[in-house]
N, C-alpha and C positions, 0 to 999 in steps of 0.2 A: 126162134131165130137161129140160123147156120152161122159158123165159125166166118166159113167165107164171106157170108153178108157182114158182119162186124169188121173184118177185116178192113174191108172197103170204106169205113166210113174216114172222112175226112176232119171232122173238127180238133182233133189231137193226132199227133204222130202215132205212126203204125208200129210203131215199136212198143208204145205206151200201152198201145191194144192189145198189143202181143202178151204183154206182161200182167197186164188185168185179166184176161183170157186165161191167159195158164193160172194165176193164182185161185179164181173160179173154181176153174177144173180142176186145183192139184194137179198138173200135170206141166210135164216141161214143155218147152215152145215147139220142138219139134211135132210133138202130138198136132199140133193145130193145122201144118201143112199136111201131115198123115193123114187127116181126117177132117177134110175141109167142110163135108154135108154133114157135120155131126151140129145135132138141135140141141142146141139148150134147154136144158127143163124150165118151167117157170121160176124156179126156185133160183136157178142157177140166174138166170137172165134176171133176176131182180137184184141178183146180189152183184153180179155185172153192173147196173144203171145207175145203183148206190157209187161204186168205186167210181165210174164212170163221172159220176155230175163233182164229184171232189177234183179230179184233176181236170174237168173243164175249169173250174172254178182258180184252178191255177195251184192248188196242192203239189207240195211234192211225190211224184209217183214215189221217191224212198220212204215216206211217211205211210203214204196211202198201202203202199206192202207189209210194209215195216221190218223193211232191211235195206241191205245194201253193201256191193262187192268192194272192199279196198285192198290191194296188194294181192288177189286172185283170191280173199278170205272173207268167207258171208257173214255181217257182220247187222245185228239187230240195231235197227235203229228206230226212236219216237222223237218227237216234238220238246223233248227236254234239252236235245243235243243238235250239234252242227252234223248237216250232211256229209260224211268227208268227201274230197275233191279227190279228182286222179290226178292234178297238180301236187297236191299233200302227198302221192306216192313220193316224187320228188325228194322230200326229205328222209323217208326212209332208206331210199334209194343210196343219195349222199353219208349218211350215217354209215350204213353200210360201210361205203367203201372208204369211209376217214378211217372208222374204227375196227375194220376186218372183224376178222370170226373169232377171235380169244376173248377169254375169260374178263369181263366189261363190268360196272355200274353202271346203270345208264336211267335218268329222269326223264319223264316224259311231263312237264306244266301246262295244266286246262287241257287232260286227256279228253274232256267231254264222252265220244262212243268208244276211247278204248283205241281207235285205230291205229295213231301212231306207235303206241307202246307194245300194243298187242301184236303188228307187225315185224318189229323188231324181237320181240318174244319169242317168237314162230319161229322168226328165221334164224334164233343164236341161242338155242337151248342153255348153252353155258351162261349166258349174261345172267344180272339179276337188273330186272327193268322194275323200277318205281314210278307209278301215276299218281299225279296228283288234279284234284278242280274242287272247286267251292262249292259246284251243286249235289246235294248228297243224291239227288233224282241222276244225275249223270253217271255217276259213280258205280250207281246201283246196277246201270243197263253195262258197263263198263266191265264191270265185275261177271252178270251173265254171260255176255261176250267170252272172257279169258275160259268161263267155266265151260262154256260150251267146245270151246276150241282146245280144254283138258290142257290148259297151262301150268304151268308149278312152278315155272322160276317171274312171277310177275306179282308185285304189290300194288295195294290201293289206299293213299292219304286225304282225305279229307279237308281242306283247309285252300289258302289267298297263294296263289306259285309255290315257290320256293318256300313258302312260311311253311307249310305241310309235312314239308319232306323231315324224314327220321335225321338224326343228327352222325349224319356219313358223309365221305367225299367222293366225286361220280368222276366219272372220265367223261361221261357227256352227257350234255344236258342239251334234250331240245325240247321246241315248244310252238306250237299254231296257235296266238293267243288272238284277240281282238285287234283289227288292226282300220277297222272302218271309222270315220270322223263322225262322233255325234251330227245327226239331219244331213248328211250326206245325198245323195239323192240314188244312190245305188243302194240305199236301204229300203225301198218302196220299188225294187223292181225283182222279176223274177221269184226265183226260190225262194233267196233271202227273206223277201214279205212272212214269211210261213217258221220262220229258225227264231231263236232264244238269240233276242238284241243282248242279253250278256256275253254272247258266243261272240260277238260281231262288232257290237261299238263298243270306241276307245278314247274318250273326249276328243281330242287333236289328232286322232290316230294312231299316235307315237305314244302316247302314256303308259300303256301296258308292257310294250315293248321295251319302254328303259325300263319300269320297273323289274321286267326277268333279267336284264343286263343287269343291273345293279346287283340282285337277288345272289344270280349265279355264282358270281365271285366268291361268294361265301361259300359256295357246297362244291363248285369243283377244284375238284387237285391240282395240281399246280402242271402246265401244260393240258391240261382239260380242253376239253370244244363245247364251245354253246353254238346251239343249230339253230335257227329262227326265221319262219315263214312270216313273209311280209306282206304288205300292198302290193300290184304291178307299179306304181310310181315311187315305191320308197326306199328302194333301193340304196341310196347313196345318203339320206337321210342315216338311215339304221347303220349306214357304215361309220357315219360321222360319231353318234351315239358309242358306238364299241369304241372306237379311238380315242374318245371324251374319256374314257373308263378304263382307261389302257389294256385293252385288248389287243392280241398283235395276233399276223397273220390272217389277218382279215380277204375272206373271199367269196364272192357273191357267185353261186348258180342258178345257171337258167331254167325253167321248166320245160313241158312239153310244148308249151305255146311258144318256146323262144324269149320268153319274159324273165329277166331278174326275177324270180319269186322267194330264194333262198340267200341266205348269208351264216359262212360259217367262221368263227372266231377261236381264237386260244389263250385262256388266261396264263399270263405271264408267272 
């Protein structure tokens, strides 16, 4: 079968064919326009209809590859960790610009693939970024991540949030932890169906969330920032939680969608 005849097919996006196609062929997307009458060998076309019937089935094509780009950095990804979102750019973004470019501590709690931290990693040679998460499976993919990307100033802790972390005080501490309500009904749809429900639920939503609020206080320095990705509905909730906890300077930003997704604090 020809490039261009798969092209055409309809039951998944063409982008997804795109991406199945090139990984086949090792080759990039461009090749597929360049060479649209190119035949598949049988070999290749079988190993096509395998990938193929997984993301019918509703697979994440970042699973089915087993990667995936965040902050323009290819980052391995399997079934033990959260997909990252380009909304999640969002708070590297905000870090970024609370914390400029000098010489930082900086935690990254329920790193899962690494993106957040290793993001920040990348782009602040000078910081020393500490991840933590409970699963040592996350950790593990977390870790090839930084090695692949030849990092040196990033660490990996093992253990519940902030329990983990070495006994130091950070200038910021951020974290995308669970933020879905056990039986939710956006847990049985899309992507999510396919991700690590430890990635994802949080009894009431909010339990994990206070728990790093609380957590935090203890490891950042005094004027610190805690960063914390949230629900699109919990915005004012999570601000109410930092206030409980006397957090000041409290400020929520918006994502790419326009959506509250971020809230940034400063312990007192």
């Amino acid at each position: 079968m020809r490039i261009n005849e798969l092209l055409a097919t309809k039951s998944i996006s063409r982008i997804d064919i795109e991406l199945l196609l090139a990984s086949v062929l090792n080759q990039p997307r461009n090749f597929l326009y360049a060479h649209p009458e190119y035949e598949l060998t049988l070999e290749q076309k079988k190993s096509f209809d395998l990938l193929y019937a997984r993301r019918i089935s509703g697979e994440p094509i970042a699973y089915i590859l087993g990667k995936k780009e965040f902050w323009s950095l290819e980052l391995s990804i399997n079934q033990s960790v959260l997909i990252p979102r380009p909304e999640t750019e969002t708070l590297v973004e905000v870090a970024l610009d609370k914390l400029g470019r000098e010489t930082a501590t900086v935690a990254d709690l329920g790193t899962g693939s690494g993106a957040i931290a290793i993001a920040l990693a990348h782009e602040c040679p000078s910081w020393t970024v500490v991840a933590t998460d409970i699963s040592e499976e996350a950790l593990k993919l977390a870790r090839h991540n930084a090695m692949q990307l030849q990092l040196k100033n990033i660490g990996f802790y093992c253990g519940d949030w902030g329990g983990a972390l070495p006994h130091k005080k950070f200038d910021l501490i951020v974290s995308n932890p669970p933020y879905i309500a056990q039986n939710d009904s956006h847990l049985q749809q899309g992507d999510v169906r396919f991700e690590p429900k430890i990635a994802l639920e949080a009894g009431d939503g909010l339990s994990e969330l206070q728990k790093i609020i609380i957590q935090a206080k203890e490891y950042l320095k005094i004027g610190g920032l805690l960063m914390l990705e949230h629900g699109y509905d919990q915005s004012e909730k999570v601000q109410n939680l930092l206030h409980q906890n006397k957090y000041q300077n409290i400020m929520p930003h918006k994502d790419l969608a326009d959506i509250y997704r971020i809230v940034v604090a400063q312990k007192n």
